[in-house]
C-alpha atoms as an extended CHARMM CRD file, in Angstrom:
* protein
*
       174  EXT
         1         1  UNK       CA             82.5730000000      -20.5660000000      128.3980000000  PROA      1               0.0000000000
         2         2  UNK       CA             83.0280000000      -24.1960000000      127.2660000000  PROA      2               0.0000000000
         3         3  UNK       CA             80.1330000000      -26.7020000000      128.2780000000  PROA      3               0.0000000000
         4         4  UNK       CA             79.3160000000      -30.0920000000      126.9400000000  PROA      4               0.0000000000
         5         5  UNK       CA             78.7570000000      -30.3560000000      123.0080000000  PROA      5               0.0000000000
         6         6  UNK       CA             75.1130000000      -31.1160000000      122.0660000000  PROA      6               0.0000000000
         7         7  UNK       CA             73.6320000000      -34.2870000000      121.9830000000  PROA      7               0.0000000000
         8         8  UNK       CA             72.5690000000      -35.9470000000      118.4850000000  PROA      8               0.0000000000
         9         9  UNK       CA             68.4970000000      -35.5070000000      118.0190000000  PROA      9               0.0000000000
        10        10  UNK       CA             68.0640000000      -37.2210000000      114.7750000000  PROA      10              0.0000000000
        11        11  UNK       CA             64.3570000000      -35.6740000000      114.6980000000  PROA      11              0.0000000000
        12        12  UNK       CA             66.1080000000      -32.1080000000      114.7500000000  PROA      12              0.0000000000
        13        13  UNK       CA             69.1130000000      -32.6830000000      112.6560000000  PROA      13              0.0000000000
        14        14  UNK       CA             67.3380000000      -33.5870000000      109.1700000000  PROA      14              0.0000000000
        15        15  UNK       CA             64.0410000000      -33.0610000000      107.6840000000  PROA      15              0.0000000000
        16        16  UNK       CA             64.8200000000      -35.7310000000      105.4970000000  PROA      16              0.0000000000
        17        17  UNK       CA             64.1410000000      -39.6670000000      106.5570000000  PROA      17              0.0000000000
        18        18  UNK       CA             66.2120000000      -41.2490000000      108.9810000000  PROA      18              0.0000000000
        19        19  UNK       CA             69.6380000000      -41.4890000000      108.5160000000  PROA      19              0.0000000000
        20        20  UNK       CA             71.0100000000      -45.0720000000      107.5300000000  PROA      20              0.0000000000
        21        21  UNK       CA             72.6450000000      -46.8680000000      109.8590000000  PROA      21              0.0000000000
        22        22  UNK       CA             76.3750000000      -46.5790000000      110.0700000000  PROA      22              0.0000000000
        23        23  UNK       CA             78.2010000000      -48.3940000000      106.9730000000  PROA      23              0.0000000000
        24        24  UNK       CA             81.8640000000      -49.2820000000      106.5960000000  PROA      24              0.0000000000
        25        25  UNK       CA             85.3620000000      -48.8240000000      108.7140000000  PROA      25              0.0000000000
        26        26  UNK       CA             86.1000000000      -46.1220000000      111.1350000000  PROA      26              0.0000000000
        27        27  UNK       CA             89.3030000000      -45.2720000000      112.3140000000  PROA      27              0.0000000000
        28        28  UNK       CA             90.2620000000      -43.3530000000      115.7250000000  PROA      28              0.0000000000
        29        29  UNK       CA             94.4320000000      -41.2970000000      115.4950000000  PROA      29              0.0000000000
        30        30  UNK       CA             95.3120000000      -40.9830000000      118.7970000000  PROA      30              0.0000000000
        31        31  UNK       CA             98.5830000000      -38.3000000000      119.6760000000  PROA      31              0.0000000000
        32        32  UNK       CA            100.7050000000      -40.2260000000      122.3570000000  PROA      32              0.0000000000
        33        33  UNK       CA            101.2860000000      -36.4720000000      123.4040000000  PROA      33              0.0000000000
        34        34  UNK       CA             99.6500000000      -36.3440000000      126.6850000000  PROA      34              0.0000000000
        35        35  UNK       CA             98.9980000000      -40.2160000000      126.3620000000  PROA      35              0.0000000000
        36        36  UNK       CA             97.0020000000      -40.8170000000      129.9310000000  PROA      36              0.0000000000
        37        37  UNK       CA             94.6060000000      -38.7450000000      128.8540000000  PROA      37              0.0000000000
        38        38  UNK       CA             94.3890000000      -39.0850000000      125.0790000000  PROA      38              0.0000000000
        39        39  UNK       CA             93.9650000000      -42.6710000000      126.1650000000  PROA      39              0.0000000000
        40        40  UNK       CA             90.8740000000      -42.2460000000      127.6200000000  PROA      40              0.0000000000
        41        41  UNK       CA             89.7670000000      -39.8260000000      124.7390000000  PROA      41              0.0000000000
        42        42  UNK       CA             90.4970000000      -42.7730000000      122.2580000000  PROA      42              0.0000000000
        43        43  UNK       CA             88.6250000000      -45.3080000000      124.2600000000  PROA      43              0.0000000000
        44        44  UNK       CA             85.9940000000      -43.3940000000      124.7010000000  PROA      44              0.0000000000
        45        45  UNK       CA             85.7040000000      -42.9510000000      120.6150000000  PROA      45              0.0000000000
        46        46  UNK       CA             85.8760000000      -46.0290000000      120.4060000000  PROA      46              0.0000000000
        47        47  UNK       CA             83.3480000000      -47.0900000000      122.9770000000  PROA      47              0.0000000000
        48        48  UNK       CA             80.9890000000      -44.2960000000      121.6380000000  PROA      48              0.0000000000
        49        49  UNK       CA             81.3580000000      -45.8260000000      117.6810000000  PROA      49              0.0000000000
        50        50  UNK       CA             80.5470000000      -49.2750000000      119.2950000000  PROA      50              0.0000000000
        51        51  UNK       CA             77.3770000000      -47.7430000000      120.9730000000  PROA      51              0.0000000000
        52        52  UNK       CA             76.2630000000      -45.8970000000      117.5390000000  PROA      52              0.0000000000
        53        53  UNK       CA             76.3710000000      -49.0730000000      115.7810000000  PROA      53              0.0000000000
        54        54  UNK       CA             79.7440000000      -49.8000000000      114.7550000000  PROA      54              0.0000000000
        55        55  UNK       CA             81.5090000000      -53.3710000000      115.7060000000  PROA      55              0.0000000000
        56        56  UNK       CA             84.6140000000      -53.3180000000      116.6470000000  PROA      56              0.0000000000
        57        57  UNK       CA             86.2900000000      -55.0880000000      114.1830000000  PROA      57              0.0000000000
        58        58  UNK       CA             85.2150000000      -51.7060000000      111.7870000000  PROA      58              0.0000000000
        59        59  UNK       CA             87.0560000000      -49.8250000000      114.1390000000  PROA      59              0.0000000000
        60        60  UNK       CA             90.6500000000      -49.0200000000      113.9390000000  PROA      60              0.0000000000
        61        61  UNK       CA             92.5890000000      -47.2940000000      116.0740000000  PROA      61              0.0000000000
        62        62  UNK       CA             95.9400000000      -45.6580000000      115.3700000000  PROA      62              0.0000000000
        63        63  UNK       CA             98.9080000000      -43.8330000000      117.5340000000  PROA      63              0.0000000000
        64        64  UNK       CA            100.8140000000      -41.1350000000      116.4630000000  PROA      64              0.0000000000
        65        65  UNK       CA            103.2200000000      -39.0120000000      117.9890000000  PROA      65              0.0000000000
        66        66  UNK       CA            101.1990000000      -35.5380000000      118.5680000000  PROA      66              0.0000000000
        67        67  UNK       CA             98.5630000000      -33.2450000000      117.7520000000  PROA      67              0.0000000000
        68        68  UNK       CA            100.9350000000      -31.8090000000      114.8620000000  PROA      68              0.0000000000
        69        69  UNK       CA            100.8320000000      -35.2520000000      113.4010000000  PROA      69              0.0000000000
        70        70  UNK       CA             97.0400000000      -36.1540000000      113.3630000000  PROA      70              0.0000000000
        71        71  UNK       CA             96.5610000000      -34.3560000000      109.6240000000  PROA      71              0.0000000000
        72        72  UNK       CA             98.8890000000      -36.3040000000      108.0900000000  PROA      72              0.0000000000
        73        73  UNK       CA             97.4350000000      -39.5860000000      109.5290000000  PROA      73              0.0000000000
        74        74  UNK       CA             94.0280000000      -38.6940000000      108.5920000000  PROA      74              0.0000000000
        75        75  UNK       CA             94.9950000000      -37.8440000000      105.1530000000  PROA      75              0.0000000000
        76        76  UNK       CA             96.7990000000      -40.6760000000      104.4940000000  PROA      76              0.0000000000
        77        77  UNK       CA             94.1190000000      -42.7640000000      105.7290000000  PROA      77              0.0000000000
        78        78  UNK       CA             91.5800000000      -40.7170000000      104.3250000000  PROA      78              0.0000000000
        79        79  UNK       CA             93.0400000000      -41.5950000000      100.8940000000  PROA      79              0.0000000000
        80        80  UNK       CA             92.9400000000      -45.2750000000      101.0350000000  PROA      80              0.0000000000
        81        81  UNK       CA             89.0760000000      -44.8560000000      100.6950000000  PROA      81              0.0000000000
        82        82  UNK       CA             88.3510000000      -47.8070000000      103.8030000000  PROA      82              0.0000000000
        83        83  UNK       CA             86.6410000000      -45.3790000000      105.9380000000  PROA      83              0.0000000000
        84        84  UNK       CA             83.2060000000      -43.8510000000      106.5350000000  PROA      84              0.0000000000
        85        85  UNK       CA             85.0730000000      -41.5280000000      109.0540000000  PROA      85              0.0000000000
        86        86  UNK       CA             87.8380000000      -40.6470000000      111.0340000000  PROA      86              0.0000000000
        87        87  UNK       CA             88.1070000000      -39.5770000000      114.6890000000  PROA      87              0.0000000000
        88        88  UNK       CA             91.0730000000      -37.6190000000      115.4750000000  PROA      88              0.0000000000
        89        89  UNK       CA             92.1790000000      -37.2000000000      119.2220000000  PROA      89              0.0000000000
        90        90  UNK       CA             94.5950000000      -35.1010000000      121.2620000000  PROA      90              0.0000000000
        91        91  UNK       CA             95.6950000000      -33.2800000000      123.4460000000  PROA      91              0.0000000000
        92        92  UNK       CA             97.5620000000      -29.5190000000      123.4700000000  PROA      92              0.0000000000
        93        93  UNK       CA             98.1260000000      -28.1770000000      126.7720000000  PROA      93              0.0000000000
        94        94  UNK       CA             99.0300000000      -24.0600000000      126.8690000000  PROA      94              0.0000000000
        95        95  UNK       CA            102.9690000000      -23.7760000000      127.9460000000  PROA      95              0.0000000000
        96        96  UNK       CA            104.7950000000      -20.5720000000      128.4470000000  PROA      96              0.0000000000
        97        97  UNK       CA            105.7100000000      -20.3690000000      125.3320000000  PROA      97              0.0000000000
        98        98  UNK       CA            103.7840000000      -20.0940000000      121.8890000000  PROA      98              0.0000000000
        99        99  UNK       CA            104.0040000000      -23.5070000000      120.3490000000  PROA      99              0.0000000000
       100       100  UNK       CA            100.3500000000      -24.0080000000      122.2130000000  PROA      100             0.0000000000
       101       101  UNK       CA             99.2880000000      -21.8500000000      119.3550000000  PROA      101             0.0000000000
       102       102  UNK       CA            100.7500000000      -23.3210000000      116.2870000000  PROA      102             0.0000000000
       103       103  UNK       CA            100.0510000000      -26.7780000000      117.1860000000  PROA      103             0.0000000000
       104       104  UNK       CA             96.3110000000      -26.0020000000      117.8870000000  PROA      104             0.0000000000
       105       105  UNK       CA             96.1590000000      -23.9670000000      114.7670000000  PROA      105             0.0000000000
       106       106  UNK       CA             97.5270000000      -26.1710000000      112.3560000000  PROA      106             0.0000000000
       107       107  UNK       CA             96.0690000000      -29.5600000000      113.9150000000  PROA      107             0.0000000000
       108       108  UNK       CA             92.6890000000      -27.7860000000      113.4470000000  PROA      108             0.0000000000
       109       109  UNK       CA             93.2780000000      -26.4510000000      109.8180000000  PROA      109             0.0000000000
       110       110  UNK       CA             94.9330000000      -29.5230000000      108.8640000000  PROA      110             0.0000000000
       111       111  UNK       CA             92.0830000000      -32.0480000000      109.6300000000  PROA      111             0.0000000000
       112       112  UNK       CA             89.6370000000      -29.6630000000      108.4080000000  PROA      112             0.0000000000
       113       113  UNK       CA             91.6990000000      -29.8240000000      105.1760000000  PROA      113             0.0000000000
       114       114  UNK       CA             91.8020000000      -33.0740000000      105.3790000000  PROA      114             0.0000000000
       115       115  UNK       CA             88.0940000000      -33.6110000000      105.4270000000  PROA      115             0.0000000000
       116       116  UNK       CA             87.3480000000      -31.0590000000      102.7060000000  PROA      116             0.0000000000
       117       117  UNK       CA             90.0590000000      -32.3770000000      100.0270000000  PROA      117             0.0000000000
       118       118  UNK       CA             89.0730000000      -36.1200000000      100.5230000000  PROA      118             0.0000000000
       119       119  UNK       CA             84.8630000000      -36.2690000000      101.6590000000  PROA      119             0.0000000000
       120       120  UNK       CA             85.6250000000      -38.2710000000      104.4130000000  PROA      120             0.0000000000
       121       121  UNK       CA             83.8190000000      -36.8240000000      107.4390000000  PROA      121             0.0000000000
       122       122  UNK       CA             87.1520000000      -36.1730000000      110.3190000000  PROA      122             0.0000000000
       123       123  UNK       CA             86.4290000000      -35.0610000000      113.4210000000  PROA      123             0.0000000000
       124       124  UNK       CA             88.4890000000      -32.9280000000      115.7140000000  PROA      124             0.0000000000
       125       125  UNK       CA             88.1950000000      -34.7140000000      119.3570000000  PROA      125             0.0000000000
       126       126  UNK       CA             91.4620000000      -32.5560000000      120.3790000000  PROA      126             0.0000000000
       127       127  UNK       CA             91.5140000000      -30.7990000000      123.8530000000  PROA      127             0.0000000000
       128       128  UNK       CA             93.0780000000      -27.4900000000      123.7730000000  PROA      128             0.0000000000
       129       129  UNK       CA             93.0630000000      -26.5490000000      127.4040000000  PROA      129             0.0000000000
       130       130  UNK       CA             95.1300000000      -24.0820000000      129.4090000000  PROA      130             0.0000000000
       131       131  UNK       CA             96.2050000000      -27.1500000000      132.4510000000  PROA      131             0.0000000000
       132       132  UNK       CA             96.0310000000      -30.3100000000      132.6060000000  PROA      132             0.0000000000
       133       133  UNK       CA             93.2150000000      -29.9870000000      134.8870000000  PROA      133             0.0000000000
       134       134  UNK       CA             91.3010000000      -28.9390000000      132.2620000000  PROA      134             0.0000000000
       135       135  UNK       CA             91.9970000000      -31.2590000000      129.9970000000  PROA      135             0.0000000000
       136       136  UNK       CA             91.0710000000      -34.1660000000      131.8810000000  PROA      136             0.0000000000
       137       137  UNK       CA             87.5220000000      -32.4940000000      132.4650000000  PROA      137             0.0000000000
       138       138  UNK       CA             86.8660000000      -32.5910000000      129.0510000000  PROA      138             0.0000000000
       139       139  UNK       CA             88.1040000000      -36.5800000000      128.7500000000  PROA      139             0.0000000000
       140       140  UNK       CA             85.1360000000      -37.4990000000      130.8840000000  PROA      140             0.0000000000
       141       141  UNK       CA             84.8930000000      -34.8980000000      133.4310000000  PROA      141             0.0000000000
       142       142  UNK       CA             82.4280000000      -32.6690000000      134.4200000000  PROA      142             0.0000000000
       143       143  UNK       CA             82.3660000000      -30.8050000000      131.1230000000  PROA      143             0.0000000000
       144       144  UNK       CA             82.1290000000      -33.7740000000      128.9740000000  PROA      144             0.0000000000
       145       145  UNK       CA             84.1210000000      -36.2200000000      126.7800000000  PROA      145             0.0000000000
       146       146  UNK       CA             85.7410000000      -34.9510000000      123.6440000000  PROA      146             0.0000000000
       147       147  UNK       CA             86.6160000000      -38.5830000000      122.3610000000  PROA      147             0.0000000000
       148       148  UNK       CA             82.5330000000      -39.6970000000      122.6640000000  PROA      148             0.0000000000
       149       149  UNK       CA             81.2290000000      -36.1950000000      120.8890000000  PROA      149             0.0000000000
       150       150  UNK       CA             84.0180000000      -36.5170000000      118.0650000000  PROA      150             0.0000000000
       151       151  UNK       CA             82.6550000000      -40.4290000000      117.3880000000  PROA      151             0.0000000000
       152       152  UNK       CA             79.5350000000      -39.4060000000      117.1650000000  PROA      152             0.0000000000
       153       153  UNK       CA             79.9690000000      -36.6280000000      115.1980000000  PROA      153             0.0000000000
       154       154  UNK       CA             82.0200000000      -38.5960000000      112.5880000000  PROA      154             0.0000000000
       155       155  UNK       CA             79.2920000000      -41.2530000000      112.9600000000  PROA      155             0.0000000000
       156       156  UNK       CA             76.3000000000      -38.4940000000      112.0130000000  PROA      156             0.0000000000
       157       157  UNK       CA             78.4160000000      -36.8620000000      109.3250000000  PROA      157             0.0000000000
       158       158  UNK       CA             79.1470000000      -40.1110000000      107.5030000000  PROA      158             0.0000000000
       159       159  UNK       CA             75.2160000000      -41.2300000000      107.7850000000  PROA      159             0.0000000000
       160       160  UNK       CA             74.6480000000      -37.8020000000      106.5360000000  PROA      160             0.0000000000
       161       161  UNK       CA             77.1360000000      -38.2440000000      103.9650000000  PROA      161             0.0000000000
       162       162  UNK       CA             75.7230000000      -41.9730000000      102.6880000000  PROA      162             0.0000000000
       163       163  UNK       CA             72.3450000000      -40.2430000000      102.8760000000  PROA      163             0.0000000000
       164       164  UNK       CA             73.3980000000      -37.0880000000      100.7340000000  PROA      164             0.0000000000
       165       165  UNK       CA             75.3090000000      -40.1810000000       98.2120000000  PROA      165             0.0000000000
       166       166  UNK       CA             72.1780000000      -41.9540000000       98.5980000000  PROA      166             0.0000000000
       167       167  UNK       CA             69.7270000000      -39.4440000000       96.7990000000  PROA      167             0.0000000000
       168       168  UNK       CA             72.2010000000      -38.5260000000       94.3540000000  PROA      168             0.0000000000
       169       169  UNK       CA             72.2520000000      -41.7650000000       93.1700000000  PROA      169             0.0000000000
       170       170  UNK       CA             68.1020000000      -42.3720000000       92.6020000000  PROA      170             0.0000000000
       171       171  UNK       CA             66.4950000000      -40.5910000000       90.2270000000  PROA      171             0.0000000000
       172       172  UNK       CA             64.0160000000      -38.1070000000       90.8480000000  PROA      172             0.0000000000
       173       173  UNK       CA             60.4740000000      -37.6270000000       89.3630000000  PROA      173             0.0000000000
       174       174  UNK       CA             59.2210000000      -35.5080000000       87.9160000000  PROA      174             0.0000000000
């Protein structure tokens, strides 16, 4: 059963000091697929990335035209280097037909691709629902808002990220 994803607890997700505050551009892909609703899911990121610290002019926000094509967006972005994190949302609603499948499958293995090839933190903020009933639950419904919970997981994975960089980078004693 799906339920709301849980909230960040800074005091629970690191034993280490608190995380830095969040640094550089973020960028939201939005699939016009389903556009009402991924509208609200990309407003939401973006109001969530505002509320976690970053202005708006550090966020971006850019359309393509599905699911299918949210990997390649967040790659090519990804490889500019600009971004502390990406925020993918979308929307795949189940058909009578199979394509539900492979476009959930391959949006999901593409971004996490994505993310593993280039170290930028992407987040998946794509609804894969059965109706469109469903779907619009999870933009801000009763079981939650998939645009928010992706922000603020790219915004914890990229303080996690700078913090991980962070004590690389100075020396340790000895």
């Amino acid at each position: 059963m799906a339920g709301r994803a849980p909230e960040t607890n800074p005091e629970k997700t690191s034993r280490r000091a608190v995380r830095p505050a969040p640094a550089g551009r973020f960028a939201v892909v939005a699939a016009r697929f389903n556009e009402s609703i991924s509208k609200k899911l990309a407003d939401g990121a973006v109001c969530a990335l505002e509320a976690g610290g970053v202005a708006g002019e550090r966020v971006e926000v850019h359309w393509v035209p599905g699911s299918f094509e949210l990997p390649q967006a967040a790659m090519a972005l990804a490889r500019t280097k600009r971004y502390a994190g990406i925020v993918c949302v979308g929307v795949v609603i189940r058909g009578e037909t199979p394509h539900f499948d492979y476009i959930a499958s391959e949006t999901a293995h593409g971004l996490s691709r994505v993310a593993l090839e280039t170290g930028v933190p992407v987040s998946f903020g794509v609804i894969t629902a059965l109706t469109e009933g469903q779907a619009w639950e999870r933009a801000g419904g009763a079981v939650g808002h998939r645009g928010e919970e992706a922000a603020r997981a790219a915004l914890e994975m990229a303080g996690w990220m700078r913090g991980l960089k962070a004590s690389r980078a100075r020396p340790r004693a000895r």
